[in-house]
PDB file of N, CA, C and O in Angstrom:
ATOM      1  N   UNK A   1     -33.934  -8.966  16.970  1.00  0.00           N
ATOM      2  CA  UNK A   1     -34.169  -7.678  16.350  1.00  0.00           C
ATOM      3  C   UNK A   1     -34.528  -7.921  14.873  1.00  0.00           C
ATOM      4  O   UNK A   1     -33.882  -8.610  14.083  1.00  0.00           O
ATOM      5  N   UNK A   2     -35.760  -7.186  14.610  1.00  0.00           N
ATOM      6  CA  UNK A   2     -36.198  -7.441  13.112  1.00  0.00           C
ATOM      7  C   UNK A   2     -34.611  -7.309  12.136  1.00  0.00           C
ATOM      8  O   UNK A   2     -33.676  -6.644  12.582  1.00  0.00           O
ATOM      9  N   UNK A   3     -34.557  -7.739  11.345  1.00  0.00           N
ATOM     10  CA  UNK A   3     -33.799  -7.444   9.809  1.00  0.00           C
ATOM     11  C   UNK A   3     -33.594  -5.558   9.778  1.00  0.00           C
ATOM     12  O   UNK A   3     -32.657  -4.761   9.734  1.00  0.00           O
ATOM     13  N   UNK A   4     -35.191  -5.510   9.835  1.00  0.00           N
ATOM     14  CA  UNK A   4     -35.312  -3.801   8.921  1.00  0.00           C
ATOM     15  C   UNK A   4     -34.403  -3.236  10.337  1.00  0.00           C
ATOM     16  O   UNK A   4     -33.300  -2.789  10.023  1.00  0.00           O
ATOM     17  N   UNK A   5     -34.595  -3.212  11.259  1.00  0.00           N
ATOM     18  CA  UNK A   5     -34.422  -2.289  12.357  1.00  0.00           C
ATOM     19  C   UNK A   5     -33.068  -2.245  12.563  1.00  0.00           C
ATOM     20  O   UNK A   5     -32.607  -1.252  13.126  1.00  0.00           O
ATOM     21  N   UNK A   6     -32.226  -3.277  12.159  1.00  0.00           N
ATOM     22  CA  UNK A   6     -30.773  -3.583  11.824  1.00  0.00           C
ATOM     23  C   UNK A   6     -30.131  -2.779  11.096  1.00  0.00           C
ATOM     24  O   UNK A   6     -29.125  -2.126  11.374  1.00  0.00           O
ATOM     25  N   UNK A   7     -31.032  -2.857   9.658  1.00  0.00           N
ATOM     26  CA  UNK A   7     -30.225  -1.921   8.774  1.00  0.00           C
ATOM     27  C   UNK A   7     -30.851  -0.883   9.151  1.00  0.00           C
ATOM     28  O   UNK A   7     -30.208  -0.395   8.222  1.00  0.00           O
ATOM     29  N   UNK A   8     -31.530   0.057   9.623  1.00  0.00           N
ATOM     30  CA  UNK A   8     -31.835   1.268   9.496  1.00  0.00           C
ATOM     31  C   UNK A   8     -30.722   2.009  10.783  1.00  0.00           C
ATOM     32  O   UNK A   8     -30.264   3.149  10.866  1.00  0.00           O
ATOM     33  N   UNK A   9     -30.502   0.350  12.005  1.00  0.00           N
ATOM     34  CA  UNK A   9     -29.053   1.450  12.601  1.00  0.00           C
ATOM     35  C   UNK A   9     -27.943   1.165  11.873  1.00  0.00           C
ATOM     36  O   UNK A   9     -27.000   1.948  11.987  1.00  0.00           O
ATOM     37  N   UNK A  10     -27.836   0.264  11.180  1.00  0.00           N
ATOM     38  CA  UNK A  10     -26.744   0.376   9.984  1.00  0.00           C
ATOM     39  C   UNK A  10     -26.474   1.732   9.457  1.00  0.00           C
ATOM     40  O   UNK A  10     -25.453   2.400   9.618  1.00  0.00           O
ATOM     41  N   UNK A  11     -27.714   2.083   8.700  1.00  0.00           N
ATOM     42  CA  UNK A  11     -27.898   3.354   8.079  1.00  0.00           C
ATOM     43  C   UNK A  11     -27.340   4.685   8.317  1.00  0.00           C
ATOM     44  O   UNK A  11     -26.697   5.479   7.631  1.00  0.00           O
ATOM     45  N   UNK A  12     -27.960   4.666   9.947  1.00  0.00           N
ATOM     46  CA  UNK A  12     -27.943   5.805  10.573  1.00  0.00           C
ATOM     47  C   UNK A  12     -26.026   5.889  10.956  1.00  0.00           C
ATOM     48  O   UNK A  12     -25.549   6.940  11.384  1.00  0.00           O
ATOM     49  N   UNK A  13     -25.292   4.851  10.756  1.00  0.00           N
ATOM     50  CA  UNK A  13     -24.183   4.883  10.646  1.00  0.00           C
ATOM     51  C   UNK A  13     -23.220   5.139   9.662  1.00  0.00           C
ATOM     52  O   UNK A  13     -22.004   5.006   9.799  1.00  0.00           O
ATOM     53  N   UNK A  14     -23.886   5.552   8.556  1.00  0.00           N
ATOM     54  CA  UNK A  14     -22.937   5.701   7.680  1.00  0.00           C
ATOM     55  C   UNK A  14     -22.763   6.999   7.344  1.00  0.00           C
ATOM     56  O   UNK A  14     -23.742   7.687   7.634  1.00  0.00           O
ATOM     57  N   UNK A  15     -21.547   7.791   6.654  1.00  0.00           N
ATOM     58  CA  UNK A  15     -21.586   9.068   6.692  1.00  0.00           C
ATOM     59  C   UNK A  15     -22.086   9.814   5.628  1.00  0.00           C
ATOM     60  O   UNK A  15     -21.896   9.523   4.447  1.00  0.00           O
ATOM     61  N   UNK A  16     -22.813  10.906   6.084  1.00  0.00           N
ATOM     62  CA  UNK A  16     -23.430  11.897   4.827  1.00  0.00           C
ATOM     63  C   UNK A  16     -23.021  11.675   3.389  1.00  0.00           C
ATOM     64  O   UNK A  16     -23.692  11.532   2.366  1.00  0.00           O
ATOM     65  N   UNK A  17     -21.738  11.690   3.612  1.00  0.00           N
ATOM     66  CA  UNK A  17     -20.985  11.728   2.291  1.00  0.00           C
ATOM     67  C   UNK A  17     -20.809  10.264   1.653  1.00  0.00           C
ATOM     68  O   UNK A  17     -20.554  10.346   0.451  1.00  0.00           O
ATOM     69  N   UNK A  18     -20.849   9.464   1.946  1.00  0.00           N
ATOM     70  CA  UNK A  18     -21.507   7.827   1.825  1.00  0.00           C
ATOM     71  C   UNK A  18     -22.684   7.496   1.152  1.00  0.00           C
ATOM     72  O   UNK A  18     -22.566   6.597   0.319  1.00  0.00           O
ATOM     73  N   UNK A  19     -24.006   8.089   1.327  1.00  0.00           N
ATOM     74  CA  UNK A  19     -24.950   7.772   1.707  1.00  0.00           C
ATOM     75  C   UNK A  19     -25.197   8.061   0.000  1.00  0.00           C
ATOM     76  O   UNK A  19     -26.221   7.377   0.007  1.00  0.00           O
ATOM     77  N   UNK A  20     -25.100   8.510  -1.444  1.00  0.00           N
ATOM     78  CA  UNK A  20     -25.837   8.203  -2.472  1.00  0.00           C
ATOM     79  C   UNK A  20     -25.212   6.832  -2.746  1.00  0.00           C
ATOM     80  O   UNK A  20     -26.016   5.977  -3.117  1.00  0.00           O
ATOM     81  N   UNK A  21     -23.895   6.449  -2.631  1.00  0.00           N
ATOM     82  CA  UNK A  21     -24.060   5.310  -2.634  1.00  0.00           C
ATOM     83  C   UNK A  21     -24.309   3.876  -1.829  1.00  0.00           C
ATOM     84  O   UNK A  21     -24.051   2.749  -2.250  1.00  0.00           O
ATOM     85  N   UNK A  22     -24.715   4.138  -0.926  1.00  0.00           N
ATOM     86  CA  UNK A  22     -25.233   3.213  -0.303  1.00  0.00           C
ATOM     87  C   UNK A  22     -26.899   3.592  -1.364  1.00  0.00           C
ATOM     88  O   UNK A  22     -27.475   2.628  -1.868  1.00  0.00           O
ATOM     89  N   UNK A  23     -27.301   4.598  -1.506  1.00  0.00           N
ATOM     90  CA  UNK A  23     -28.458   4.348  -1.877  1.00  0.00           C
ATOM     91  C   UNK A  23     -28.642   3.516  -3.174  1.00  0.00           C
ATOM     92  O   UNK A  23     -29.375   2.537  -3.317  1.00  0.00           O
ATOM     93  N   UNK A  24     -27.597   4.269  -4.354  1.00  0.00           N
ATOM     94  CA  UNK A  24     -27.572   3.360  -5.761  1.00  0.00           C
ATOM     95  C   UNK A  24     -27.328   1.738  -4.948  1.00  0.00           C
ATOM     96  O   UNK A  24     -28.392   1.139  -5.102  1.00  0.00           O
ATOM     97  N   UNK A  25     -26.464   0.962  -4.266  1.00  0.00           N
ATOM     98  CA  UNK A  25     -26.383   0.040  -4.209  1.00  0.00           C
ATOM     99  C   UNK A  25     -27.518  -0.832  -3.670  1.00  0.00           C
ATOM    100  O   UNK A  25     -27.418  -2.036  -3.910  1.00  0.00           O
ATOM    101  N   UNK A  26     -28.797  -0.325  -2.839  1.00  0.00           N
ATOM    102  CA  UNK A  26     -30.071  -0.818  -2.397  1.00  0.00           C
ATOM    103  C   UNK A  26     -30.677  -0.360  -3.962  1.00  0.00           C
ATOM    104  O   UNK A  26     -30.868  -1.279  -4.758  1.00  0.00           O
ATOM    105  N   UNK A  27     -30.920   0.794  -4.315  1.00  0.00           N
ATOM    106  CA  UNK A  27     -31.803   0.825  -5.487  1.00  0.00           C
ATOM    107  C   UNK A  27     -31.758  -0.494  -6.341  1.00  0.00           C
ATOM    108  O   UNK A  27     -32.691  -1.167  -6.778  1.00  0.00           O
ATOM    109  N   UNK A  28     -30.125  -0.699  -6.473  1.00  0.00           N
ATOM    110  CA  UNK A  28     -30.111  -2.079  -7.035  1.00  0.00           C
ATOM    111  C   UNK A  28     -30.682  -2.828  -6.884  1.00  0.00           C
ATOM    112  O   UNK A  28     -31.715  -3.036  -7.520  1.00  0.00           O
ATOM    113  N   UNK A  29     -30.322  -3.406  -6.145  1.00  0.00           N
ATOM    114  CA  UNK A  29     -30.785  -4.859  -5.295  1.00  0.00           C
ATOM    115  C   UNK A  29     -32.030  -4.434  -4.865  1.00  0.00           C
ATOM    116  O   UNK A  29     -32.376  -5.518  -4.394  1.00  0.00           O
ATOM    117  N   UNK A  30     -33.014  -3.678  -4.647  1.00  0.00           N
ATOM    118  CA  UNK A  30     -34.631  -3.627  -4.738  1.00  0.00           C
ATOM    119  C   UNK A  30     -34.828  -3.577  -6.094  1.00  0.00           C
ATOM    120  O   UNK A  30     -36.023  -3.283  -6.050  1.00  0.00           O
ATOM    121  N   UNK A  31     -34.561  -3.642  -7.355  1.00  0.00           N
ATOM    122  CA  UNK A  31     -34.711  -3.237  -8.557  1.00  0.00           C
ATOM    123  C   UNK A  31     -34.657  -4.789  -9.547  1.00  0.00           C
ATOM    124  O   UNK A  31     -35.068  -5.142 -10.652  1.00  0.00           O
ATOM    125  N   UNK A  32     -33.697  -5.569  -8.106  1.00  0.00           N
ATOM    126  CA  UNK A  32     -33.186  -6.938  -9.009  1.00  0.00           C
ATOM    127  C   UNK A  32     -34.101  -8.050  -8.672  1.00  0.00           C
ATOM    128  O   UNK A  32     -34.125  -8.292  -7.465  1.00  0.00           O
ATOM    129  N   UNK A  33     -34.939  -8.868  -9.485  1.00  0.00           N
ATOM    130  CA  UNK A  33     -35.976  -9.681  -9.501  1.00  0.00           C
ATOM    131  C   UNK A  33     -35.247 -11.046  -8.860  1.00  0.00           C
ATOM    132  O   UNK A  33     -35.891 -11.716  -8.053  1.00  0.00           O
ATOM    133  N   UNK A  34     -33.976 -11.420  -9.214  1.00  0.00           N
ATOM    134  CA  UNK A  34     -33.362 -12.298  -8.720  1.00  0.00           C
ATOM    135  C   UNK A  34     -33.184 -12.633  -7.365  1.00  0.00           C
ATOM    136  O   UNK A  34     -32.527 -11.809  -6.728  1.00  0.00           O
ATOM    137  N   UNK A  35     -33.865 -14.289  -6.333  1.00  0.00           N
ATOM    138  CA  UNK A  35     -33.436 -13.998  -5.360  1.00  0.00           C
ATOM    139  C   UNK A  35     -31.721 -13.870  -4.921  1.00  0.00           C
ATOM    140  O   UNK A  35     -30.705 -14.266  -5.492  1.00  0.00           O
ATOM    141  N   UNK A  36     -31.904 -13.268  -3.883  1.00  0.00           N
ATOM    142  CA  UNK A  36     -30.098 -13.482  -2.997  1.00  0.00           C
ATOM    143  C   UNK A  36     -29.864 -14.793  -3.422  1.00  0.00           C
ATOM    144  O   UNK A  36     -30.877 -15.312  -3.891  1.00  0.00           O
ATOM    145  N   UNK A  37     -28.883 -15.497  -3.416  1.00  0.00           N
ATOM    146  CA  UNK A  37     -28.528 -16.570  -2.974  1.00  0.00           C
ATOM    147  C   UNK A  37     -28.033 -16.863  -1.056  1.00  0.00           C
ATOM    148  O   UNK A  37     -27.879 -15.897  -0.308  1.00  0.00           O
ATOM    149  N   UNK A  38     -27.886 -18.079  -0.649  1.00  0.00           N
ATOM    150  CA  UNK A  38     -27.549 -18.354   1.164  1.00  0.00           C
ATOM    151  C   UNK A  38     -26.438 -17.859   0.763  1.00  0.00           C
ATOM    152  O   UNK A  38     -26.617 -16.676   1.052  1.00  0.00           O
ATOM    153  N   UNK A  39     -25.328 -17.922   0.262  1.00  0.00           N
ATOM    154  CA  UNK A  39     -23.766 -17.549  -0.163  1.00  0.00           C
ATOM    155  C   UNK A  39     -24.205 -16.129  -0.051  1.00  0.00           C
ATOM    156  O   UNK A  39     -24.469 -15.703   1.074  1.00  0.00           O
ATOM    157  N   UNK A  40     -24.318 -15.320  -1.124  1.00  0.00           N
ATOM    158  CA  UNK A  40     -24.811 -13.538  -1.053  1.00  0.00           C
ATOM    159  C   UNK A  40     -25.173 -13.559   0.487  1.00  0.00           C
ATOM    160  O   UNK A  40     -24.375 -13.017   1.253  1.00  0.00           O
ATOM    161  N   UNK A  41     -26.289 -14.129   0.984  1.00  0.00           N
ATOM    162  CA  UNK A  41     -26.961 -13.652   1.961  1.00  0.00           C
ATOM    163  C   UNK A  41     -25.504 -13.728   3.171  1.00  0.00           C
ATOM    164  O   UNK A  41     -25.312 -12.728   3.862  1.00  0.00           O
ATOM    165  N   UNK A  42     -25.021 -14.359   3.254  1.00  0.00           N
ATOM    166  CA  UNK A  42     -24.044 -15.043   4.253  1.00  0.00           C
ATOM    167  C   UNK A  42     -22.671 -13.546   3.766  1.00  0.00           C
ATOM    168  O   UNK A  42     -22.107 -12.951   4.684  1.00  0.00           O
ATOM    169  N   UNK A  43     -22.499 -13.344   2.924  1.00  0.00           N
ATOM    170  CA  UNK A  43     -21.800 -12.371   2.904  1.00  0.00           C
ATOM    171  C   UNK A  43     -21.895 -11.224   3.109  1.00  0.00           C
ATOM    172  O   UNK A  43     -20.919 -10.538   3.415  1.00  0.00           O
ATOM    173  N   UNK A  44     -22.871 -10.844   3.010  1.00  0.00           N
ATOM    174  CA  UNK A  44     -23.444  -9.123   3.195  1.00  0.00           C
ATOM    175  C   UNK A  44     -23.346  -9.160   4.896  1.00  0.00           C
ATOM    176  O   UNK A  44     -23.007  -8.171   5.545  1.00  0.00           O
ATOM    177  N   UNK A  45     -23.640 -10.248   5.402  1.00  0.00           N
ATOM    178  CA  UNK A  45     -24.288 -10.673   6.810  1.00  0.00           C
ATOM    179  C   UNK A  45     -22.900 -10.164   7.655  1.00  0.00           C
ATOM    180  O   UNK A  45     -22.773  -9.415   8.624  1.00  0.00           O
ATOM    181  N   UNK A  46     -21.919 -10.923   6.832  1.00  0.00           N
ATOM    182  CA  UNK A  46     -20.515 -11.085   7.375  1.00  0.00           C
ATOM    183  C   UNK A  46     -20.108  -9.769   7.505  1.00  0.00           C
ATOM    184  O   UNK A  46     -20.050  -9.275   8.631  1.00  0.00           O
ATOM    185  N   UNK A  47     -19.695  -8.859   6.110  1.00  0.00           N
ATOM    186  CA  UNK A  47     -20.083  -7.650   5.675  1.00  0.00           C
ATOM    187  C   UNK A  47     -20.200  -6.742   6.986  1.00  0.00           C
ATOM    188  O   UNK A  47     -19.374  -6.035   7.563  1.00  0.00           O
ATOM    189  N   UNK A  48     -21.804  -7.091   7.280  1.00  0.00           N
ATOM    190  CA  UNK A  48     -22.226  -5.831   8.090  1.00  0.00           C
ATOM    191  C   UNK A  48     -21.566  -6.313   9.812  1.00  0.00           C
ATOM    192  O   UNK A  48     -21.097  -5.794  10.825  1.00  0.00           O
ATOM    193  N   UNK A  49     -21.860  -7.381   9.360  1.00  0.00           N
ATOM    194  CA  UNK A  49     -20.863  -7.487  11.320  1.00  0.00           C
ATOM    195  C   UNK A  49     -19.611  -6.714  10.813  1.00  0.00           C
ATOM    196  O   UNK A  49     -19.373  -5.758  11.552  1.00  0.00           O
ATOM    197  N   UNK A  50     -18.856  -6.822   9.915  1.00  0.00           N
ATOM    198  CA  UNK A  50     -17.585  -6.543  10.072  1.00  0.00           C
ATOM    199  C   UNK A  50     -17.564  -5.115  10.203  1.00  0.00           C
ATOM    200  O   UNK A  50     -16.649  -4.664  10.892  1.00  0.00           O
ATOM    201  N   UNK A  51     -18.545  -4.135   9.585  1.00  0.00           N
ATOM    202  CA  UNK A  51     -18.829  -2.451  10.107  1.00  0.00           C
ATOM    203  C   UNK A  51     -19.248  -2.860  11.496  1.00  0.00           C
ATOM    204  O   UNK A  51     -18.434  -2.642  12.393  1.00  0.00           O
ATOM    205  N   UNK A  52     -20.196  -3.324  11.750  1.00  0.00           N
ATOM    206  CA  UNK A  52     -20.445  -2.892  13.421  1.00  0.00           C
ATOM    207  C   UNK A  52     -18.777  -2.972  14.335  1.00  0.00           C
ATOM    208  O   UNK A  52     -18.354  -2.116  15.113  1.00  0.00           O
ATOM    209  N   UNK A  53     -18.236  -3.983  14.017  1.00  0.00           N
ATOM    210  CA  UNK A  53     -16.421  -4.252  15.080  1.00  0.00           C
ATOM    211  C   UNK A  53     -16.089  -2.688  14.647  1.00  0.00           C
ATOM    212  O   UNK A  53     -15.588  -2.047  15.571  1.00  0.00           O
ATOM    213  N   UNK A  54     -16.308  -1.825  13.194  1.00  0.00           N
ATOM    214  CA  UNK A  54     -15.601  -0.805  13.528  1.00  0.00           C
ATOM    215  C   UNK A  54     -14.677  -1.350  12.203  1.00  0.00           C
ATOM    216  O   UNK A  54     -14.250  -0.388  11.566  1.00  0.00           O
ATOM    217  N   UNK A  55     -14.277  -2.640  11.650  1.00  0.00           N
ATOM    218  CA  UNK A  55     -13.554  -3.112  10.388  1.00  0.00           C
ATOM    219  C   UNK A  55     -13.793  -2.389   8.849  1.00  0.00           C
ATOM    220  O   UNK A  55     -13.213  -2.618   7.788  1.00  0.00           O
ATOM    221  N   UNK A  56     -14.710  -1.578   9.122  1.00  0.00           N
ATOM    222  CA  UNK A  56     -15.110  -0.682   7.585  1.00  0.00           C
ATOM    223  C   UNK A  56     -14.313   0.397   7.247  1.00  0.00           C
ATOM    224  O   UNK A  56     -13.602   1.029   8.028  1.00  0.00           O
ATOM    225  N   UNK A  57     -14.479   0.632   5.821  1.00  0.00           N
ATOM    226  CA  UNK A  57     -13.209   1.998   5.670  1.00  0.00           C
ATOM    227  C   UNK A  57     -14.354   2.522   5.087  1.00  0.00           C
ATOM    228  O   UNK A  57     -15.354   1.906   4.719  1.00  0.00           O
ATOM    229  N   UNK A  58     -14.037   4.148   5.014  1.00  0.00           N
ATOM    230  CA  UNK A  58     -14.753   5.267   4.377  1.00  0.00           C
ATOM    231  C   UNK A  58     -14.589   5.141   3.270  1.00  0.00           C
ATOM    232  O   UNK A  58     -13.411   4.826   3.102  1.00  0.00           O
ATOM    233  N   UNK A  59     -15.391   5.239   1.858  1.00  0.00           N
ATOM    234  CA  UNK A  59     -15.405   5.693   0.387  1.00  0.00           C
ATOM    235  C   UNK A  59     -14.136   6.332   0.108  1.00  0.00           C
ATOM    236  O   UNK A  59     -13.486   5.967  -0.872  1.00  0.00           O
ATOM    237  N   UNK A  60     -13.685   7.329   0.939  1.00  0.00           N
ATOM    238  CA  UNK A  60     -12.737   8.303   1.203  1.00  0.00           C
ATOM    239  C   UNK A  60     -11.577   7.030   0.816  1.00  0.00           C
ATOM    240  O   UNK A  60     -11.110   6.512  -0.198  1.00  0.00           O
ATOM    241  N   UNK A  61     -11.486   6.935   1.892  1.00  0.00           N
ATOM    242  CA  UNK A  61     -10.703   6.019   2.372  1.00  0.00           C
ATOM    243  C   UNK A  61      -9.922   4.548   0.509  1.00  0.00           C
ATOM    244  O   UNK A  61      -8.874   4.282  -0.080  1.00  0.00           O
ATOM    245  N   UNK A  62     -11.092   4.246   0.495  1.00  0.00           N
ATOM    246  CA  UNK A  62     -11.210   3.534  -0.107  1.00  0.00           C
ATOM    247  C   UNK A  62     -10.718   4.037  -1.991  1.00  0.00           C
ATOM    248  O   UNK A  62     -10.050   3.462  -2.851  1.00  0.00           O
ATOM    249  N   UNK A  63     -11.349   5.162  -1.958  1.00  0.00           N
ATOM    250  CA  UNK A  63     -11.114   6.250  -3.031  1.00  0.00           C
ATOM    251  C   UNK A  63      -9.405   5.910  -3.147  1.00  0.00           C
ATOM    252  O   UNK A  63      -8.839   5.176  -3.958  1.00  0.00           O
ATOM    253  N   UNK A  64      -8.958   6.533  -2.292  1.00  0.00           N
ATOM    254  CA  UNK A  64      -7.316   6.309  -2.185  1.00  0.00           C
ATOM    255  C   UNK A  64      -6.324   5.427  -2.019  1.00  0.00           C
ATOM    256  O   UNK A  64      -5.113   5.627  -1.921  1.00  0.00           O
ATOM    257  N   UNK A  65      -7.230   3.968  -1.984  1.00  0.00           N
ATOM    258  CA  UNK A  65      -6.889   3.184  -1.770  1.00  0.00           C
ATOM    259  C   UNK A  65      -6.315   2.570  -3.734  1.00  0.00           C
ATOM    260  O   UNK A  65      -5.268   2.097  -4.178  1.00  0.00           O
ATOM    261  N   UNK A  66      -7.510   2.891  -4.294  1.00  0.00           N
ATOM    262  CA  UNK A  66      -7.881   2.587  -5.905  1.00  0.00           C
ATOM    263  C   UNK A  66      -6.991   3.669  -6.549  1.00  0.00           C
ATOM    264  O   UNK A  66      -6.681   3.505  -7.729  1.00  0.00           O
ATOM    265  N   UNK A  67      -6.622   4.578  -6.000  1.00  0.00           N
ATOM    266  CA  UNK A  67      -5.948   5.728  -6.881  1.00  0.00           C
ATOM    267  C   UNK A  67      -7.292   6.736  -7.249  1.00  0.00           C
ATOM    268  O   UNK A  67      -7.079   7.282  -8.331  1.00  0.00           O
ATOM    269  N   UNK A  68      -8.231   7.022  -6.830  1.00  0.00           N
ATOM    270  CA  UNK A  68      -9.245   7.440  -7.309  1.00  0.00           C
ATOM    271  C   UNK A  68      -9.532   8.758  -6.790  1.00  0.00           C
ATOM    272  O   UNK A  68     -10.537   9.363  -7.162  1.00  0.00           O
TER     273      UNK A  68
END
């Protein structure tokens, strides 16, 4: 399966209320001239398997986790 087609069901998984920041965090990283490094790349990788098992917490979630 292409890369793109990955993240776009990535995408389609995340919730409404999620989704400006998932966007600031791509704006980034399309914005950053620097390549990934294999380390970066190997983590995001890890990362997104670990949402597909279902291992991800909500912003929400996470919010309250920080005191936030």
């Amino acid at each position: 399966m292409p890369a793109t087609t990955h993240l776009h069901q990535l995408l389609d998984q995340v919730p409404e209320s999620d989704l400006p920041t998932v966007e600031r965090i791509i704006a980034a990283l399309a914005g950053d001239d620097e390549p990934i490094s294999p380390e970066l790349e190997r983590r995001i990788l890890e990362a997104a398997a670990s949402i597909d098992r279902g291992e991800g917490i909500t912003t929400e979630q996470l919010n309250r986790e920080l005191g936030l």
